[in-house]
N, C-alpha and C positions, 0 to 999 in steps of 0.2 A: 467141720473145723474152720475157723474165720480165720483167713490172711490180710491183711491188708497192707497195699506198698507204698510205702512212707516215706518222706525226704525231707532232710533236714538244711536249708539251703543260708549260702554265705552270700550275703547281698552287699553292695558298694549302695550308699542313694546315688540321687544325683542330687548334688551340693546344693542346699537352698530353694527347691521345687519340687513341692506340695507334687505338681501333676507329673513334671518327670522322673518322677519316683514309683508314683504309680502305675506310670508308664510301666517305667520297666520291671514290678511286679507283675501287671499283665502277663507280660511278655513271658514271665519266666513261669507262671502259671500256665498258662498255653501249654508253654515246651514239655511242661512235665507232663501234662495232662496226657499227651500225644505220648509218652512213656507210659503210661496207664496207670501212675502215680493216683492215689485215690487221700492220701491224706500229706499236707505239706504246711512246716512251722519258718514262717520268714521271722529275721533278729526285728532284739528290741528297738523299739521308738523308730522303726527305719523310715517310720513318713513324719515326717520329712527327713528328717536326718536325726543321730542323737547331738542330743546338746556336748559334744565333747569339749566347745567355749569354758561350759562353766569349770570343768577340769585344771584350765591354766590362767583362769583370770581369776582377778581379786575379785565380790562381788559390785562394789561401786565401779567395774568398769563393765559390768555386763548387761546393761541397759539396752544396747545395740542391738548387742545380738539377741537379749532376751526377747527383744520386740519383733526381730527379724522372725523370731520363731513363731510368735505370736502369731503373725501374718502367715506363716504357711500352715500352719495346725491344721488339725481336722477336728471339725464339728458334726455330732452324731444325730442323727444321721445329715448326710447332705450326697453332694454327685458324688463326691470321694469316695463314700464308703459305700455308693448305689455302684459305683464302676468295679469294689473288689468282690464285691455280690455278685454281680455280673460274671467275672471272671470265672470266680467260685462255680457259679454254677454251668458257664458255658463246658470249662472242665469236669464235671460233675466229681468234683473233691471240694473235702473240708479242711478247710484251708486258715489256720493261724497266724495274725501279721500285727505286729507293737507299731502301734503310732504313739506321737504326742497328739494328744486331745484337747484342744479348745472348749472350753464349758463359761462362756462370756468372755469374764476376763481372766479366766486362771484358767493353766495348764494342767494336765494328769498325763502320767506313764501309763496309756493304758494298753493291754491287749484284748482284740475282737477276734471271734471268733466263727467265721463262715461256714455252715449248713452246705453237702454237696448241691443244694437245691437254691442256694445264692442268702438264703437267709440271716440277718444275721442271730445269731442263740444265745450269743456270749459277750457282754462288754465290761470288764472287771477292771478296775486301777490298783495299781503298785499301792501296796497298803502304807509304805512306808516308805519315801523316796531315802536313796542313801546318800548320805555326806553332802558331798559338793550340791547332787542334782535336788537338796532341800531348796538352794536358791530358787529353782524354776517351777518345781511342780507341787500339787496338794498330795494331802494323804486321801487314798480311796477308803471306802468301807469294807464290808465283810458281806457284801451282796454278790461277788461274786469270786464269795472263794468254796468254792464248790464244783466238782466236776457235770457235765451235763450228757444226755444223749446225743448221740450224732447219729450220720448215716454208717460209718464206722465205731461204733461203740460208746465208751464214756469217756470222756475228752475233759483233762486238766489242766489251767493254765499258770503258769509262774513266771515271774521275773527276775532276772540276776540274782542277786543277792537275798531278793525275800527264801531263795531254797538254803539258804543260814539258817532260819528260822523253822524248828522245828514243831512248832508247834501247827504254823502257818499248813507245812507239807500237810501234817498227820492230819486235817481238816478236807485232802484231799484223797490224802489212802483209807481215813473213815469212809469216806463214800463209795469206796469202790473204783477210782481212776482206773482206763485200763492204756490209758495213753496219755501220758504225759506232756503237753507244748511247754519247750523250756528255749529260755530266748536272753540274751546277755547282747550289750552292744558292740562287743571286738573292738579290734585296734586301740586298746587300752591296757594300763599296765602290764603291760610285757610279760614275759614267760612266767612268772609268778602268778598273773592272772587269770592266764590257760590252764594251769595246772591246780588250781582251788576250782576250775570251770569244771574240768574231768572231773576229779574228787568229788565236788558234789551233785553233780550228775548221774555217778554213778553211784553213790552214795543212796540217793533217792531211787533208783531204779529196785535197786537192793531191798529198803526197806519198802517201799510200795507193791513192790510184785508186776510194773507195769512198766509197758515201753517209753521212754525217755526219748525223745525227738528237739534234741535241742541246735537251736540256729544262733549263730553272733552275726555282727556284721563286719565289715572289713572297710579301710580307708588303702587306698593305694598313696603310693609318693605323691601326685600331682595334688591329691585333697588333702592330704596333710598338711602339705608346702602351703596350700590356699589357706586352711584355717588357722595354720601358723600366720601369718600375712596379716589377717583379720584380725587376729588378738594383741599379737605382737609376742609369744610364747613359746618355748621350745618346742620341738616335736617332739624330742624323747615320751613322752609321757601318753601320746596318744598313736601310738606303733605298737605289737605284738599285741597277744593278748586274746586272740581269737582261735576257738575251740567248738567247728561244729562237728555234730554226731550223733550216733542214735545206739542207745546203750537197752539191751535186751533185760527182764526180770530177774536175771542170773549175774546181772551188774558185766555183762560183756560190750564189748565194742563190735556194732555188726558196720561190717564193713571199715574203710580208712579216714579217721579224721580228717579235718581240712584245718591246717592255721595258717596258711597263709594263701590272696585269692580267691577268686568267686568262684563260685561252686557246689554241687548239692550233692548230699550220700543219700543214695536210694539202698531201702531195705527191707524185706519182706517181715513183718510183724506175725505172728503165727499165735495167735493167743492160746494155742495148748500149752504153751511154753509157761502161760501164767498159772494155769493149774498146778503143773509141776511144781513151780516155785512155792504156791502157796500150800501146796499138801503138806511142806515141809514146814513152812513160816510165814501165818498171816498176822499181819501186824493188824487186823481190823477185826477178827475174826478168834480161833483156838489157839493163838500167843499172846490173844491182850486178856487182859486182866481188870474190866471194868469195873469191880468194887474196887479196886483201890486206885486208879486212875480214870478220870475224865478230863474232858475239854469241854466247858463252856464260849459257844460261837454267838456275837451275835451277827444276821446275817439280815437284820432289818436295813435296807436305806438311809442315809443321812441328808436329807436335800436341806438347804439353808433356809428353807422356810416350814414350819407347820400351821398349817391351820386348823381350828379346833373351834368345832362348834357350827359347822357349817350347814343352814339348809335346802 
């Protein structure tokens, strides 16, 4: 029977630094490791930081900051994402962390994915940025919404709000997911935020059949205060809102959320647990109903160029 012990971690960045950011996922990768943690989901966009700017600024004022992000992004591959490789495998876990991604001159929401062997297996973008964060980022494709193998099983990745979309999910419980990375960026809309985070966390646990490992990230008062300062915008708006945790095939809460504060819930995955669930309701499997529903995926690449005809 496979266990494997999981943690779903509440990360602070460090404001505006690409490396001190990664610094201190290093850091926190280490720590678990030496816990004997074998698989860990850091929050959205946390390298560098998320764009919480675009939240309180109109967009003709977010030029600044837009560029400031520009300049710390990460670009795939480079030393950034060779050092969480690194990490990844010095700990020998598979290791889930949301950057903003650099791809020339456009940003993407993306989440990578780390192999306990430092690899990386997984680079997917947010298919559909939401609302505000349209001003900063592209839409990804459909290359990688798909779960994959790991050293720990088969490993799904989502974003905030893409688990709204159910069509998105069911493209990863067709596959078989047995471990879900779910990743929101905290310190955003307030209790009402937290509480659509749970709901559809565990919502998706539910209908998946698979462990749910989801991270936000968290602002304390002093980064707040700084990016209010920056913008010139209230704080109200980017406080509360943060909901990590790691929710079992049964739709339970193993172990104590975190919302407020860094920190990480470790919890033992026990994949008998998914049988159980599924003898009773596989939504991939003897509860779907393939003649009368399908999903058409496409999961071909989009790069801004094709060439045709070449010898």
């Amino acid at each position: 029977m496979t266990i494997v012990k999981a943690a779903a971690v509440q990360l602070s960045p460090v404001l505006y630094s690409r490396e001190g950011t990664i610094e201190k996922i290093v850091a926190k990768i280490e720590e678990l490791g030496d816990l004997g943690v074998q698989f860990a989901t850091f929050p959205e966009a946390v390298v560098p930081y998320y764009p919480y700017f675009s939240f309180v600024q109109r967009p003709f004022e977010m030029t600044r900051e837009h560029v400031r992000l520009m300049e710390q992004a990460v670009t795939i591959p480079s030393a950034a994402t060779n050092t969480l490789g690194e990490a990844a495998r010095q700990a020998a876990m598979v290791v889930s962390i949301g950057v903003t991604e650099r791809d020339r001159e456009t940003l993407y929401n993306t989440q990578l994915l780390f192999d306990a062997d430092g690899t990386l297996i997984q680079r997917r973008r947010k298919l559909t940025p939401t609302f505000h964060e349209r001003m900063l980022w592209g839409q990804g494709d459909g290359s990688g919404l798909q779960p994959v193998d790991s050293a720990v099983g088969r490993v799904g990745q989502l974003a905030c709000w893409e688990h709204f979309n159910p069509l998105a999910r069911y493209a990863l419980i067709a596959e078989g997911e047995q471990i879900h990375a779910s990743m929101f960026p905290g310190s955003f809309g307030g209790e009402l935020f937290a509480q659509q985070t749970e709901t559809s966390i565990r919502n998706h646990a539910l209908e998946s059949g698979a462990f749910v490992v989801n991270a936000t990230g968290w602002l304390d008062p002093g980064q707040q205060a700084q990016i209010m300062a920056d913008t010139g915008g209230p704080i109200g708006p980017i406080s509360g809102g943060s909901f990590t945790a790691i929710v079992s095939p049964q739709g339970e809460l193993l172990g104590e959320p975190i919302r407020t504060g860094e920190g990480q819930v470790i919890a033992d995955l026990d994949f008998g647990i998914i049988d159980v669930r599924k003898s009773k309701m596989d939504a991939r499997g003897h509860y779907n109903r393939p003649e009368l529903f399908s999903l058409l995926i496409d999961r071909a690449p989009k790069p801004p160029v094709h060439l045709l005809n070449q010898t």
